[in-house]
N, C-alpha and C positions, 0 to 999 in steps of 0.2 A: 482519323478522329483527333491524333493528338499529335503537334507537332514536338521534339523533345531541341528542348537549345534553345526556344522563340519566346522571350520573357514576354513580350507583348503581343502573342498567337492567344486569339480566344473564339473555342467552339464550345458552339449551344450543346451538340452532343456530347463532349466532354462533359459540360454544366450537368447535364438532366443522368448523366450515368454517375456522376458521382453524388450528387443529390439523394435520388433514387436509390444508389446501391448504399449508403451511411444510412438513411431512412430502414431500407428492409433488413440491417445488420441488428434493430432492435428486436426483433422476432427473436433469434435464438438467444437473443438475453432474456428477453420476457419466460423462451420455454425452457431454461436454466434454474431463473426465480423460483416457476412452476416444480419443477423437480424435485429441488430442496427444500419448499417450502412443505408438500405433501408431505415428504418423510418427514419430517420436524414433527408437523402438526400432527399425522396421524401416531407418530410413534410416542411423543410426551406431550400431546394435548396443544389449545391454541397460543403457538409462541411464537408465529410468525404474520402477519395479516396484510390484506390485499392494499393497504397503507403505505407500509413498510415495502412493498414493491414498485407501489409511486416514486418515491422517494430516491429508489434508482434510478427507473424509467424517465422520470420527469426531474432529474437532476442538475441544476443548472451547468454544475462546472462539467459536467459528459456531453452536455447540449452545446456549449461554447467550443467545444474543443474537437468536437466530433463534427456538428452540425455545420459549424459555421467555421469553425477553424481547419474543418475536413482533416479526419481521421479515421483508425475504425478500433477505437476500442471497446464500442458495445461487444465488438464481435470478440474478441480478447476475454473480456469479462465473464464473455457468454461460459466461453471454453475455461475460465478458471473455475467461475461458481459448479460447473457441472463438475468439474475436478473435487474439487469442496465435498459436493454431494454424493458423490462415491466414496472418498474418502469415510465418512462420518455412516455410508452405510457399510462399511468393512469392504467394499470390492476395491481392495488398495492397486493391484495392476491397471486397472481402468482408471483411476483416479491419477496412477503415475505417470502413464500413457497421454494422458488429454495434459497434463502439466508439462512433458518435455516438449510438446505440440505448442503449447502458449509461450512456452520459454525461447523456440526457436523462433515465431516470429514477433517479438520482441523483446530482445535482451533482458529488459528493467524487470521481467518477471521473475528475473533471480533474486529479486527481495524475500521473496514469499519461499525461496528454497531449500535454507532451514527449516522453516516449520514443516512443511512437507515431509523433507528428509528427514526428520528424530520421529515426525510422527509415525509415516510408515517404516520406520524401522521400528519402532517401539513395541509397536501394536500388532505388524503384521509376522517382524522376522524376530525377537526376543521377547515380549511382552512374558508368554508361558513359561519360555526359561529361566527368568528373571524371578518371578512368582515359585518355580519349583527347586532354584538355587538357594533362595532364601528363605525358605519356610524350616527353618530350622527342629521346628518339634514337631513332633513322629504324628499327633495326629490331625498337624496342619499338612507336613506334608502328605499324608496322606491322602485328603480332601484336595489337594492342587496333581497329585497325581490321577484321579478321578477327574478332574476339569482337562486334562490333555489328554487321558484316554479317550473321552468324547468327540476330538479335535481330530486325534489319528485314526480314529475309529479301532484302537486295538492297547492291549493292554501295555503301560510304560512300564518299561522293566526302571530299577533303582537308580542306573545309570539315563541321564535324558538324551534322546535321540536327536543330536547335533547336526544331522545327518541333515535334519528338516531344516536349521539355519543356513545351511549352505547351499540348499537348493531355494531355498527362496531367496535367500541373497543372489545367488545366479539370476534366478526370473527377473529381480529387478536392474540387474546391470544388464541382461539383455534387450528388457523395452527401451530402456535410456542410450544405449548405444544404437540401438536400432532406428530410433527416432531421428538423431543426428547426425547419423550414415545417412540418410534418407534426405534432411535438408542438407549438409555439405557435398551431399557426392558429385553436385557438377563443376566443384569447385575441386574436387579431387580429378578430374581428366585435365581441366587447363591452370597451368601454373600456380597449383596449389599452395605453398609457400610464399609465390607471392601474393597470391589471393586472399590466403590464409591471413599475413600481415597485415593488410589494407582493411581486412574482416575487424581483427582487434584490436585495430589502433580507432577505428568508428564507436566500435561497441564499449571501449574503453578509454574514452580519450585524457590520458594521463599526461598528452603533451601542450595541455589546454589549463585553462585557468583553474581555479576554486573553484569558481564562481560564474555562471553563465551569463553569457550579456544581459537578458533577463532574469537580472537574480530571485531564484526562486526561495520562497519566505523561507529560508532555515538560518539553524542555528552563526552560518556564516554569511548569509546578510548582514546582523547584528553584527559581526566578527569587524566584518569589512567597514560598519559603517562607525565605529566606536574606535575603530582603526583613525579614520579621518578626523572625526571629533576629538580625537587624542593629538593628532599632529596639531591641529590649530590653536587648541588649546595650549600645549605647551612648547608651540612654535615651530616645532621640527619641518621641514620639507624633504622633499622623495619625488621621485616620477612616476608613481602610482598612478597619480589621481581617483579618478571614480573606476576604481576596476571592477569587471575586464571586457571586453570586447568577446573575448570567447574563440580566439584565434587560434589556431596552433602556433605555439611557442610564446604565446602571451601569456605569461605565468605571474602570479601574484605576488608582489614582495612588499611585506605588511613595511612600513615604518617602524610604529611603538611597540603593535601586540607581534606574540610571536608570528612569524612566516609558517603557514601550512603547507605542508606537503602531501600528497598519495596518499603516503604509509600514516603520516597521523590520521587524516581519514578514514580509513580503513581501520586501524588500532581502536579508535572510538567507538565507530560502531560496531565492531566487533566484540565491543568490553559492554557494551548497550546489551546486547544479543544473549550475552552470558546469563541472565538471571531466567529470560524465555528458553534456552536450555533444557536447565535446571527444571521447568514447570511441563517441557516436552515429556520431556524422560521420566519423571517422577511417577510413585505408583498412581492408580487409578481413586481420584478425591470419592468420598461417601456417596455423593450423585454424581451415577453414569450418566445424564445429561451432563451436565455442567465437565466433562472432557471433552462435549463437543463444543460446546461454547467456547471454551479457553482454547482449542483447534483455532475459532473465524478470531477470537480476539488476538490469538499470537498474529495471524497473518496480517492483521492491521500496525498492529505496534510493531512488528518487525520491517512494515514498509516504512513505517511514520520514522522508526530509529532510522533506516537508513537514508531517506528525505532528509532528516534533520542532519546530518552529519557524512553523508557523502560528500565526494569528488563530481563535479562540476554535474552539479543536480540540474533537471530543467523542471521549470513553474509547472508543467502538467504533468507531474508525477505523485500531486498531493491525492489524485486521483487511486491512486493505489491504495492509500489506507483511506481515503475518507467513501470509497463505494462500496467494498466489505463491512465497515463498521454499519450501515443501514441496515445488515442481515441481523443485527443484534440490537438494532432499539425496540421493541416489541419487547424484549427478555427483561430488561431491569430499567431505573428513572437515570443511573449513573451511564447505559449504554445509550439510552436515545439522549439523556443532554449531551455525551462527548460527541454522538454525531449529529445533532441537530448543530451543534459547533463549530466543528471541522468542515461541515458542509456546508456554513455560510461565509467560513471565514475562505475555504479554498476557491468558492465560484468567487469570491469580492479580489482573493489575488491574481485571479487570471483575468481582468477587467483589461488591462495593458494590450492583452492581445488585438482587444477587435476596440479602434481611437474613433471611427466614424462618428457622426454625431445620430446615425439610426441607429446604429449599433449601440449606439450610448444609451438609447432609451428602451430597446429592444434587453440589453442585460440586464438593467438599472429595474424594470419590471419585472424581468424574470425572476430574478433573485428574491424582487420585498414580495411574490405570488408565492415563492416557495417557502420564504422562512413564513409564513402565514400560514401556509398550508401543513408546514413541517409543527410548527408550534401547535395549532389547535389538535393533528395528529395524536403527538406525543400527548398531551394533556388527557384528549380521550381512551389511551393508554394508560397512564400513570397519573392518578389524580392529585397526583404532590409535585408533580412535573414544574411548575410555576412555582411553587417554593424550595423547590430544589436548586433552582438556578441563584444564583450567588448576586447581591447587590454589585458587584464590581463585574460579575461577567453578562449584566445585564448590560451597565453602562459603557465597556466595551463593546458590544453589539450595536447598540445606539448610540455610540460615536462613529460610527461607520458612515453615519448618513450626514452629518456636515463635516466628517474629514472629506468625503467625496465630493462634495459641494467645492470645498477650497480648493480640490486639485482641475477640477474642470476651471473653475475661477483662476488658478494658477494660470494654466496653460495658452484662455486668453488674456493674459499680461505680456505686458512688453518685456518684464522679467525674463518671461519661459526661453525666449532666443537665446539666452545666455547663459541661461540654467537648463536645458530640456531633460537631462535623466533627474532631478530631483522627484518630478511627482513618480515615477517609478520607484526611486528610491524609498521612498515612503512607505508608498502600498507595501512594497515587499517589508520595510525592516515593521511596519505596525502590524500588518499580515504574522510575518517569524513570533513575534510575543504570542498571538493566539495559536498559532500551529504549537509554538512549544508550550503552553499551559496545557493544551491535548498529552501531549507526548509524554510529559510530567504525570498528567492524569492516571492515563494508561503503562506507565513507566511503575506505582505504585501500583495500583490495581494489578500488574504481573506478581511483582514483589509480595503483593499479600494472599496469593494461594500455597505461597512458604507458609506460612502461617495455617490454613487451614487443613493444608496437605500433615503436616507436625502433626496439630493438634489430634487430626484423626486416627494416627497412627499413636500417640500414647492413650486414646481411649482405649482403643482396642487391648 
């Protein structure tokens, strides 16, 4: 069925099994949707609707990438929301389990592995202790020794039973190491070490550029491209040029702005991560909903931080934070604009992948069917929806439609021969300003449950 090495071997059977099998990988995302949608609604009423699973389902940037760019991460998706939805019903081993499963087959799910990791430890392996270390007067702690005697089903002597942190910390190092015995072990009988290298320099490619030959709209698009604009402007030259190709050992060496490296990547987003922390671990806000909520919102802003500020990011990984945040436009007018947002701005930067001129008319519909459909959505959700949205973030959305006009008009000019990565460049650096006005968004909206996490604890 498939020849391997033959760039120009083409079988029908090939076609119609990979067609066919990207097609039926939507099923266990639909019955994922399903899952967590039931327990939301039935347990604090309707905050989730059959809308809001369109929105996945019928997503342009999943359709592009999946559909036509042939991948499978409905099927990815499927397995993290179901992760999600255990998580949120307390069955934390089942949730950890289905997470190192996603994580092994595909690296990038390590965005999401903080939140995971401070949640289930927070709530599964410290939560009670935490609560019974610090209730300082005699007839609080009283009342949180009564909430663990429930839990152990036996009475807490004054001393707390540490006993229970270390066997549940065991449970969860043994599904995460079990998991990953499981995918490496054929790589442990042949030449593991070398295998093992070849494994992290793919999954890690730190001997590669910034920046991917398709720069993906983050914060170092801009970087690179303010980089160029700075040399011509005040004349400098370099052998830069338009980086990078995306080679191994093709590394970026800015001119004017500073030269990035690895570890500044890493540093940043790391320093980004710190305030989602702080809101993981933190006691439990006044509404016990709203800890599930800030659960699906950290794992959005914890992808979107590390989209904007990683090590040679690729353009379909905006898919990380902008397919979670759809679980949260139903909840508030501030969660469906940021994803009504990110979800037009992510399908409009992954345009570059598929140049056809059917293709061209096949996205170019797709996309103005979805923000129409996503808009009157939202609206019949949140009746301020249309005034919530901001006069400049309107006309950034409606400029979308004669910026793309000039770039097809670019490409047939006699120009483009000479120029061909400009209209790429564009999408991606006008793409980076909407990706990061989200990230800013969501960057604040973390920072302000400091605020209401305080407030609640000096009421008390």
């Amino acid at each position: 069925m498939l020849v391997l090495g033959n760039h120009d071997y083409v079988s029908t059977g090939t076609i119609i099994f990979q067609r066919l099998s990207v097609l039926l990988m939507d099923i266990p995302l639909y019955l994922s949707i399903i899952h967590l949608k039931r327990y939301l609604n039935g347990k604090y009423g309707q905050i989730f609707t059959r809308g809001d699973m369109a929105l996945i389902l019928l997503n342009p940037g999943l359709i592009l990438v999946d559909n036509m760019h042939f991948q499978y991460n409905s099927l990815m998706f499927s397995i993290l929301i179901f992760s999600i939805s255990f998580a949120i019903r307390k069955k934390y081993l089942i949730s950890l389990f289905l997470f190192c499963v996603v994580l092994n087959l595909k690296h990038i799910y390590l965005y999401y592995g903080i939140c995971f990791a401070f949640y289930i430890l927070k709530n599964y392996v410290f939560d009670n202790a935490i609560h019974f270390l610090q209730d300082r007067n005699k007839d609080e702690r009283g009342q949180a020794e009564e909430e663990i005697s429930l839990i152990l089903e036996s009475r807490v002597p004054q001393v707390f039973q540490w006993n229970l942190i270390f066997i549940r910390i065991f449970k969860l190092i043994m599904i995460t190491l079990s998991v990953f015995f499981i995918s490496f072990y054929p790589f442990l009988r042949n030449g593991f070490q070398t295998q093992l290298k070849a494994i992290f320099s793919r999954l890690f490619p730190f001997g590669r550029g910034l920046t991917h030959s398709y720069w993906a709209p983050n914060y170092w698009a801009i970087h690179n491209f303010l980089d160029k604009v700075l040399q011509i402007l005040l004349g400098r030259t370099g052998n830069t040029g338009f980086k990078t190709r995306g080679v191994v050992g093709d590394l970026d060496m800015h001119i004017v702005l500073p030269t990035i490296t690895p570890l500044t990547t890493a540093v940043i987003t790391l320093l980004t991560l710190i305030p989602l922390i702080k809101v993981l671990i933190d006691t439990k806000s006044p509404n016990f909903l709203q800890t599930k909520i800030t659960f699906i919102e950290s794992i959005s802003y914890a992808a979107l931080s590390s989209f904007m500020f990683g090590w040679h990011v690729h353009e379909k990984a905006i898919l990380m934070a902008s397919i979670p945040l759809c679980l949260l436009a139903s909840h508030s007018t501030f969660h469906a604009k940021i994803s009504f947002f990110l979800n037009i701005i992510g399908a409009f930067s992954l345009f570059p992948l598929l140049f056809t001129f059917t293709e061209n008319v096949i996205k170019v519909c797709m996309l103005l069917t979805f923000a129409l459909f996503s808009y009157r959505h939202m609206k019949s959700l949140h009746l301020n929806f249309s005034s919530y949205i901001l006069w400049y973030e309107k006309l950034y959305l409606i400029l979308l439609i004669p910026f793309y006009i000039a770039i097809i008009l670019f490409r047939n000019s006699p120009i483009y021969e000479k120029l061909p990565f400009f209209p790429l460049l564009f999408i991606s650096v006008y793409s980076a300003a909407g990706v990061g006005y989200v990230w800013l968004s969501l960057f604040f909206k973390i920072v302000s449950h400091f605020i209401n996490f305080d407030s609640s604890k000096k009421d008390k």
